[in-house]
C-alpha positions in Angstrom: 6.7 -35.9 -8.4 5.2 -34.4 -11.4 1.9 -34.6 -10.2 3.3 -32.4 -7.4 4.4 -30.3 -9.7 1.5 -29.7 -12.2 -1.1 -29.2 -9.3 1.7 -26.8 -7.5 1.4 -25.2 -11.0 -2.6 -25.4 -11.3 -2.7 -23.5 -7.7 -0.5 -21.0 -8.8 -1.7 -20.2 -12.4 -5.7 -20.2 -11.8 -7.7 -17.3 -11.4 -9.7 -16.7 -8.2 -13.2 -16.5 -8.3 -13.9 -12.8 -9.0 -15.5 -11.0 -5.5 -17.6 -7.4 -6.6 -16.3 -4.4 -4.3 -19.9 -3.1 -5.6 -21.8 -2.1 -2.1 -18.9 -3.2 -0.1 -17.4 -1.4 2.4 -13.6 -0.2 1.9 -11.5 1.9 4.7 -8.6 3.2 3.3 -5.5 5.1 5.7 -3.2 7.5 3.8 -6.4 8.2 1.7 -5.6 11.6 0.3 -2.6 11.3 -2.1 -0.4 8.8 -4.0 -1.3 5.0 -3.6 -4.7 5.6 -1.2 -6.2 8.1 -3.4 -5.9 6.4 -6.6 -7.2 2.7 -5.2 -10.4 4.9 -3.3 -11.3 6.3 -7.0 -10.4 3.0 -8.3 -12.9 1.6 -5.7 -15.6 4.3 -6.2 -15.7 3.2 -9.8 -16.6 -0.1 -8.9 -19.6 0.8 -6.6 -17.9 0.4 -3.5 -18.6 2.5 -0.3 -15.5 4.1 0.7 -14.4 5.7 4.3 -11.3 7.2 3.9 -8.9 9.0 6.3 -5.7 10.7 6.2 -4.6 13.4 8.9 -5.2 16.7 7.0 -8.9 17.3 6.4 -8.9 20.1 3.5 -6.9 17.1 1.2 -9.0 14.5 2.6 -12.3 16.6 1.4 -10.9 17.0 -2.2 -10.4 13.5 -2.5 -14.1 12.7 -1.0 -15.1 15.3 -3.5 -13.8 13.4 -6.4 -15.5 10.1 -4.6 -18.8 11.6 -4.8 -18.5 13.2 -8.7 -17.9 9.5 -9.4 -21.5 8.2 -8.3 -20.2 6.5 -4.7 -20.8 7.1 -1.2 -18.1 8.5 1.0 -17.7 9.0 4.3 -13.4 11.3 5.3 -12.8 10.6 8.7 -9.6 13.0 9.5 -6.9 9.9 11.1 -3.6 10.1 12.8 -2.4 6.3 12.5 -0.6 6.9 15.3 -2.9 7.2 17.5 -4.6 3.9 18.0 -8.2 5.8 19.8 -8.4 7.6 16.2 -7.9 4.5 14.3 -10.6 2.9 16.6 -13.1 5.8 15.7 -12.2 5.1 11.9 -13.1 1.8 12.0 -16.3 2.0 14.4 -17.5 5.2 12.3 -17.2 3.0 9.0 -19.5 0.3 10.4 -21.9 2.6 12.2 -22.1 4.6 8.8 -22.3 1.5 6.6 -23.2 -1.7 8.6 -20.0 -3.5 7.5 -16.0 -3.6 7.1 -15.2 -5.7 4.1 -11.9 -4.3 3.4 -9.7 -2.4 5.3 -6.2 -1.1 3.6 -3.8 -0.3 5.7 -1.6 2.5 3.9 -0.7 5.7 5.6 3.5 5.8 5.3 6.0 7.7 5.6 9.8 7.7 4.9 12.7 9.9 5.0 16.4 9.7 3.6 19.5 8.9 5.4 22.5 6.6 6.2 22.2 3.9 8.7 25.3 4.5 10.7 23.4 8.6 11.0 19.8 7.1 11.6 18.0 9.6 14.1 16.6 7.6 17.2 13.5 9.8 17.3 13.6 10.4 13.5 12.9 6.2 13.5 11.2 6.3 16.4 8.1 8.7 14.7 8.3 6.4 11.1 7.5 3.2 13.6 4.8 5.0 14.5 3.5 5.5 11.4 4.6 2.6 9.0 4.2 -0.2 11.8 2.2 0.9 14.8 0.0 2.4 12.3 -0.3 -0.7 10.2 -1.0 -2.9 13.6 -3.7 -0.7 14.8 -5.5 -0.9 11.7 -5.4 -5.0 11.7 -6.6 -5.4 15.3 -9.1 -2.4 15.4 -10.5 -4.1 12.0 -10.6 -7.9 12.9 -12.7 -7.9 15.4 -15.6 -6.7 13.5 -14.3 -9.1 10.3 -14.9 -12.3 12.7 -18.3 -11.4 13.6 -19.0 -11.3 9.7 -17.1 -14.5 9.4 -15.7 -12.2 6.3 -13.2 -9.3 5.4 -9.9 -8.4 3.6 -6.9 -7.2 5.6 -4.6 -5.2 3.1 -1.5 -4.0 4.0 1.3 -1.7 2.6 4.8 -3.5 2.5 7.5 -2.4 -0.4 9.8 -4.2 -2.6 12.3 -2.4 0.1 11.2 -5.0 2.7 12.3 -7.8 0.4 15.5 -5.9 -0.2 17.5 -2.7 0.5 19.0 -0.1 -0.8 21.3 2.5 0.4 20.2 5.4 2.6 16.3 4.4 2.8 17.3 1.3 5.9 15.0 2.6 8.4 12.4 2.8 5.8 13.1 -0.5 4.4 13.0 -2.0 8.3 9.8 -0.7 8.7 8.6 -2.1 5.4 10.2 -5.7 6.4 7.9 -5.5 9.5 5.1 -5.1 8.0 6.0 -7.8 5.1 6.8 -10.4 7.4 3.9 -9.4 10.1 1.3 -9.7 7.1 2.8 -13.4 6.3 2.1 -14.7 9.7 -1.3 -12.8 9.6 -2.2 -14.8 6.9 -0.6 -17.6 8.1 -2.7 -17.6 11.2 -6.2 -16.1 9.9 -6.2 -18.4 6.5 -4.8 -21.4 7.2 -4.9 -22.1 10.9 -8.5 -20.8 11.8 -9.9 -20.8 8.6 -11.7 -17.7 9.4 -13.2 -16.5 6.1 -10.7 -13.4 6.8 -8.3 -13.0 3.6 -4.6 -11.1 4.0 -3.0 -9.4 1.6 0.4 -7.5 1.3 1.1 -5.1 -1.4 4.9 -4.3 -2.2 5.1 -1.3 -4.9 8.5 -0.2 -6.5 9.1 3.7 -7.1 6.0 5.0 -7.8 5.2 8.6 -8.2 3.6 10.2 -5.6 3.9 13.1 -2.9 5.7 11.8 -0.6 9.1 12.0 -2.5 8.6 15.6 -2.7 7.9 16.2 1.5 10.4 13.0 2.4 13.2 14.3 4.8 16.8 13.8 2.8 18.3 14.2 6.1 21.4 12.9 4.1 22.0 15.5 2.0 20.5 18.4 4.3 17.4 18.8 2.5 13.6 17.6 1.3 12.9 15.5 -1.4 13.7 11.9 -2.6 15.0 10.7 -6.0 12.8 8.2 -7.5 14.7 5.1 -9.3 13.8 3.5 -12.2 11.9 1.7 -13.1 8.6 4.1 -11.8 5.1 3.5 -11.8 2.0 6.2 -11.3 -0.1 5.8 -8.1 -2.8 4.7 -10.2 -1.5 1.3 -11.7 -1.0 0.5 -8.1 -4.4 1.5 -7.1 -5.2 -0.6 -10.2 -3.3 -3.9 -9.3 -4.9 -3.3 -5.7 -8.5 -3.5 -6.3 -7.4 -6.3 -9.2 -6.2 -8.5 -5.4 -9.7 -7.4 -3.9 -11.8 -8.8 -6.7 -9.6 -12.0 -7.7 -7.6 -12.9 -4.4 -3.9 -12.4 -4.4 -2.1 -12.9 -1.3 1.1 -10.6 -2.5 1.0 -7.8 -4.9 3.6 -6.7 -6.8 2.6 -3.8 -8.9 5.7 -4.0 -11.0 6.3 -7.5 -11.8 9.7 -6.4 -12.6 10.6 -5.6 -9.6 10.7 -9.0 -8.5 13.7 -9.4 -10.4 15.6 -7.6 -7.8 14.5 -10.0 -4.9 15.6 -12.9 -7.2 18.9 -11.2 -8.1 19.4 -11.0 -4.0 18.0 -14.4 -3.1 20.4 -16.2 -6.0 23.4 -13.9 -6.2 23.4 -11.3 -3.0 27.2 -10.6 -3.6 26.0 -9.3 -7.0 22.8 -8.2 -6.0 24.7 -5.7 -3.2 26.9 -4.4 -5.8 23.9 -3.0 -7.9 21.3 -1.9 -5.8 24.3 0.4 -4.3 24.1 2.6 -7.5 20.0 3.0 -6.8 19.9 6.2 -4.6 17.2 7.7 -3.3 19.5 10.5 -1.7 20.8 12.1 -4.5 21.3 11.7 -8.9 24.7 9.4 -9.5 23.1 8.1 -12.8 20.4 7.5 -15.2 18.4 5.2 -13.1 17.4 7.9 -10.5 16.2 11.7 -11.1 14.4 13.6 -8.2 10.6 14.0 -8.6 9.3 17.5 -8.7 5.4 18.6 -9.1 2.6 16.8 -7.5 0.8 17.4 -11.1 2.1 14.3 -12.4 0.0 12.6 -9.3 -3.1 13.4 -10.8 -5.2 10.4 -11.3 -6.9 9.7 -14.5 -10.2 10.0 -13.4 -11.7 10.1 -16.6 -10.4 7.7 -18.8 -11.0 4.9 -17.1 -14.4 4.8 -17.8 -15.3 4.6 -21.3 -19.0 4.4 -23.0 -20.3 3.3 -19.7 -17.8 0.7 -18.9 -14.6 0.6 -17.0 -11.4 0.1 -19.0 -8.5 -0.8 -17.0 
C-alpha cells in the first residue's frame, strides 16, 4: 500500500520535461483582451509564432501590434467562434501561414448575470454558442491536423465555476461545467486510450480582471457590468500559469491555487459550502468580498517587466 502511495505521490509531485513554445505554432480564440491577450504576449516572449483571432479586428490589430514590438511573428485572423466555417479558416490559415498547429487554446467566452429561475432561453442559447460550440469547433477543426503531426496541445477554458457555483452566474457556470467535463474525456480518450502524442489541457481561472466584467449583461439587476469577488487575479498571471502547462505539462490549471479550496469545501461539506458561496455575488456589492470592476486600464499587461537584462523573469 505504501508503495502505492509514494509512486501515486512521485507521479504527482515531478516536474514534466520542459517543451520550448520557441518556433511553435500557438492559435489563440478570444485573443484580444483579458486571459488571450496576456498568454499570446506571454507566448511571443518565448519565441513562439502566434495566430490569434477574436471577432473585432481594430482590437485584434493592437494586440498583433504589441506581438510584433516583442520580436515574434503574428498572424490576426478576425473569428466568430460561432461560426464553425470561420474557426475552420483560423485553423487552416495558421497551418498554411506556418506549416504546423502545436497548440491551439480554446478561449473566446462570454458570460452575463442573472438568476436561474429568470434565465433567458435565447440569452443561454447565444452563451452556448460561444463558451461550448465555440470550444468544440476549435477541438475538432484542430485535431485533425494534430494527428497527422502525431503532436499538439488542446487547451481549453473551463472556470473554477464549472467545479462549483455561485448564485446568479448558473448558465455561465453550466457552460463552464461542459467544457470541464468535455476536456476530461478528451484527455481521457486522446491520452490514454489512443496514445496519440496529442496532450489536453483545461484551465479553470477564479475572478480575474479583465473586460469582460465591464460589457457582461447584469440582466439581474437591469444593467452592465459584473462584480468581481475576491480573491482576483490580473489576466497576466493566468497567461503566466498557461504557457507554464505548455512548457511543463499540466493536465488542469488552476491559476489561483486557492481557489481550490472552494471545490474541497463543496466536495467535503456542500451544506456548508452552499451557505458561503451564496454571499459571493457577481450581481451586485453585499460585502467585502465583491466590488464591481470599472476601467479596462487595470487590464493592461506588463509588457515590459517581464523581461529583464535579456532574460525573462516570471
Amino acid at each position: 500500500m505504501w508503495a502505492g502511495v509514494g509512486l501515486l505521490s512521485y507521479a504527482l509531485l515531478r516536474r514534466a520535461p520542459s517543451t520550448p513554445l520557441k518556433g511553435k505554432t500557438v492559435v489563440i480564440t478570444g485573443a484580444s483582451t483579458g486571459i488571450g491577450r496576456a498568454t499570446a504576449l506571454e507566448c511571443a516572449v518565448r519565441g513562439a509564432r502566434l495566430v490569434i483571432a477574436a471577432r473585432d479586428p481594430a482590437d485584434l490589430e493592437q494586440v498583433a501590434q504589441e506581438i510584433r514590438e516583442l520580436g515574434a511573428e503574428v498572424l490576426a485572423v478576425p473569428t466568430d467562434v460561432t461560426d464553425r466555417a470561420q474557426v475552420q479558416r483560423l485553423v487552416d490559415a495558421a497551418v498554411r501561414r506556418f506549416g504546423t498547429l502545436d497548440v491551439m487554446f480554446n478561449h473566446a467566452g462570454d458570460m452575463f448575470v442573472d438568476s436561474v429561475e429568470h434565465t433567458q432561453e435565447g440569452r443561454l442559447r447565444e452563451l452556448i454558442e460561444v463558451n461550448v460550440m465555440g470550444v468544440l469547433y476549435g477541438v475538432q477543426a484542430a485535431l485533425p491536423i494534430m494527428r497527422r503531426q502525431g503532436s499538439g496541445h488542446l487547451v481549453n477554458t473551463s472556470s473554477v465555476e464549472g467545479r462549483i457555483g455561485f448564485p446568479f452566474s448558473g448558465a455561465y457556470a453550466g457552460t463552464k461545467a461542459f467544457v470541464e467535463v468535455l476536456t476530461q474525456s478528451l484527455r481521457q480518450e486522446l491520452m490514454h486510450i489512443e496514445h496519440s502524442g496529442i496532450r489536453v489541457t483545461a484551465v479553470l481561472p477564479a475572478a480575474v480582471r479583465t473586460p469582460l466584467f465591464d460589457t457582461a449583461a447584469n440582466v439581474k439587476e437591469g444593467g452592465q457590468g459584473a462584480h468581481l469577488v475576491r480573491p482576483v487575479q490580473e489576466a497576466s498571471q493566468v497567461g503566466r500559469a498557461v504557457v507554464r502547462a505548455l512548457e511543463h505539462y499540466t493536465p488542469v490549471v488552476y491559476p489561483l491555487m486557492p481557489s481550490r479550496g472552494f471545490v474541497l469545501l463543496y466536495d467535503l461539506f456542500p451544506g456548508l459550502a452552499d451557505r458561503v458561496h451564496s454571499g459571493l455575488r457577481v450581481d451586485r456589492h453585499v460585502n467585502a468580498m465583491s466590488y464591481p470592476y470599472r476601467g479596462t486600464a487595470s487590464d493592461q499587461y506588463p509588457i515590459r517587466p517581464i523581461v529583464e537584462d535579456g532574460k525573462l523573469r516570471g
